[in-house]
DRENFIRO-442125 format. One record per residue: residue number from 0; x, z, y of N, C-alpha, C in turn. Coordinates in steps of 0.02 Angstrom, whole numbers, plus 50000, padded with zeros to 5 digits. Atoms other than C-alpha are relative to their C-alpha. Layout:
N
(NUM,(X,Z,Y),(X,Z,Y),(X,Z,Y));
...
//
This chain:
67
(0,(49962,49990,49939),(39027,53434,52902),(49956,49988,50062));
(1,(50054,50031,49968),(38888,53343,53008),(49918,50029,49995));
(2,(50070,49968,50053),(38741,53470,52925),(49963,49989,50075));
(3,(50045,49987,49930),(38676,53509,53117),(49978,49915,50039));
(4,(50032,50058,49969),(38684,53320,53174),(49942,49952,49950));
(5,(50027,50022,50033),(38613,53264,53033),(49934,50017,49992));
(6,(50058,49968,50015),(38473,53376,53044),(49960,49987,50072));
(7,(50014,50016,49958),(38450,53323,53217),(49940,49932,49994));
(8,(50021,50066,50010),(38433,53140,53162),(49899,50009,49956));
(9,(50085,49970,50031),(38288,53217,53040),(49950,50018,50035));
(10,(50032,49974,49952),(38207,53280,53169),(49971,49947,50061));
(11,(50023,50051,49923),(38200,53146,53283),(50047,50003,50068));
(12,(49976,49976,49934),(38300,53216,53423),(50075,49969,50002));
(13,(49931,50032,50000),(38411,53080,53437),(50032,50009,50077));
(14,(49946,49995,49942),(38465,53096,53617),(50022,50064,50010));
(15,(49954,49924,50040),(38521,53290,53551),(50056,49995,49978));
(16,(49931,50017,50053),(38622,53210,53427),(50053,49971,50049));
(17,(49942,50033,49962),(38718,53075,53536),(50021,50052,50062));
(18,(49977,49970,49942),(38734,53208,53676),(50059,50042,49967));
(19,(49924,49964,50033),(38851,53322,53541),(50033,49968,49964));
(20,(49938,50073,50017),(38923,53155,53467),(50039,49981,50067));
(21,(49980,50026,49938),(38975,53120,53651),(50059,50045,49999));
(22,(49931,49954,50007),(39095,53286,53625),(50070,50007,49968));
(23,(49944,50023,50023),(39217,53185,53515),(50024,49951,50021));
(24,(49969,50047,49980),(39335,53081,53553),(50003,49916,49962));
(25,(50025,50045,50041),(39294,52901,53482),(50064,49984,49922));
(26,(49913,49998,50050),(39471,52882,53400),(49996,50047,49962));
(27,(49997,49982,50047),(39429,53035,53326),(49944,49986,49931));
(28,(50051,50000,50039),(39264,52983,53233),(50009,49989,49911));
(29,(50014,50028,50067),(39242,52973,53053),(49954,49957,49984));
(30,(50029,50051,49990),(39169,52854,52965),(49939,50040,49964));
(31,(50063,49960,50008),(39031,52977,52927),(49960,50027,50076));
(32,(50000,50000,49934),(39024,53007,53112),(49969,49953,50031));
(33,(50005,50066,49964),(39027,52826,53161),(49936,49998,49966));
(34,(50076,50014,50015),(38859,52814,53051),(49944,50045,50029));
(35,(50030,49989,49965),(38797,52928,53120),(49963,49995,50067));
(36,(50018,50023,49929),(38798,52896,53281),(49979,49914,50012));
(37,(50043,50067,49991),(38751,52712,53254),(49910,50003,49991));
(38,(50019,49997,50020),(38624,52777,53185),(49917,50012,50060));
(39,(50043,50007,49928),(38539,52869,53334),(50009,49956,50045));
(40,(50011,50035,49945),(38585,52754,53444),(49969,49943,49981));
(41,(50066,50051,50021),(38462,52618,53331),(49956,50004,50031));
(42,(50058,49963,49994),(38330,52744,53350),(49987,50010,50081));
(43,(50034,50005,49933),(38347,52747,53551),(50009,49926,50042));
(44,(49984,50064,49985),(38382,52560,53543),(50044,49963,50038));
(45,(49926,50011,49934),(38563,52567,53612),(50031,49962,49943));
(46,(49966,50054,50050),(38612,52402,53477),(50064,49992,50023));
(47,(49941,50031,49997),(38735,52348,53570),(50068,50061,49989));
(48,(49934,49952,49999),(38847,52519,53571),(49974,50007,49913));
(49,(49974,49990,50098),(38783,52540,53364),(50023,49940,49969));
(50,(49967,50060,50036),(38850,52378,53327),(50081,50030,50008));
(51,(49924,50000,49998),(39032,52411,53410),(49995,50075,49962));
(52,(49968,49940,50061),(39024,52583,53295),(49991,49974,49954));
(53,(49976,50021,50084),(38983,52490,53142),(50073,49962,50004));
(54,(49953,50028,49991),(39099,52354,53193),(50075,50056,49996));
(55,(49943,49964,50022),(39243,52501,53199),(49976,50031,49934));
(56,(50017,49968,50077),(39182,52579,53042),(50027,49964,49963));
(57,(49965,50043,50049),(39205,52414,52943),(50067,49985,50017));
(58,(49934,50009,50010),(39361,52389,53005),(50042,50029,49975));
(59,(49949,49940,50033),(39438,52562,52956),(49970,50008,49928));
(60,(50025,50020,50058),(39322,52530,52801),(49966,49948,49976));
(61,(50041,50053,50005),(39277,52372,52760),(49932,49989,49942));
(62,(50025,49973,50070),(39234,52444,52575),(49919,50028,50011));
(63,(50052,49967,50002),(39085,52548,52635),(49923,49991,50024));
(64,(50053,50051,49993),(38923,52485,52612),(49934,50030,50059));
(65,(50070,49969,49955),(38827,52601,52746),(50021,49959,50061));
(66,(49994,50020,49960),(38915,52509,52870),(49956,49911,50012));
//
């Protein structure tokens, strides 16, 4: 579902990615979403906003160990 951001992340072009992650609404994120986007925002060293997306991730999944 994520093929294009994901391929972003591959790439490097993380402030690509979070600019068309920015086009959902956070409420709507998945929790394939929410890793994602924690993900680039590691990579441009924005911790404190990929913590509060893991932090919602584990809460709507506490189960899932990428969080």
């Amino acid at each position: 579902m994520y093929d294009d951001l994901k391929e972003m992340l591959a790439q490097g072009l993380y402030q690509d990615a979070l600019k068309e992650i920015e086009q959902y609404d956070i409420s709507e994120y998945t929790e394939e979403l929410l890793i994602i986007a924690a993900s680039a925002l590691i990579a441009v060293e924005e911790y404190g906003t990929a913590r509060r997306y893991l932090q919602i991730g584990l809460q709507r999944n506490p189960e899932n160990a990428e969080f």
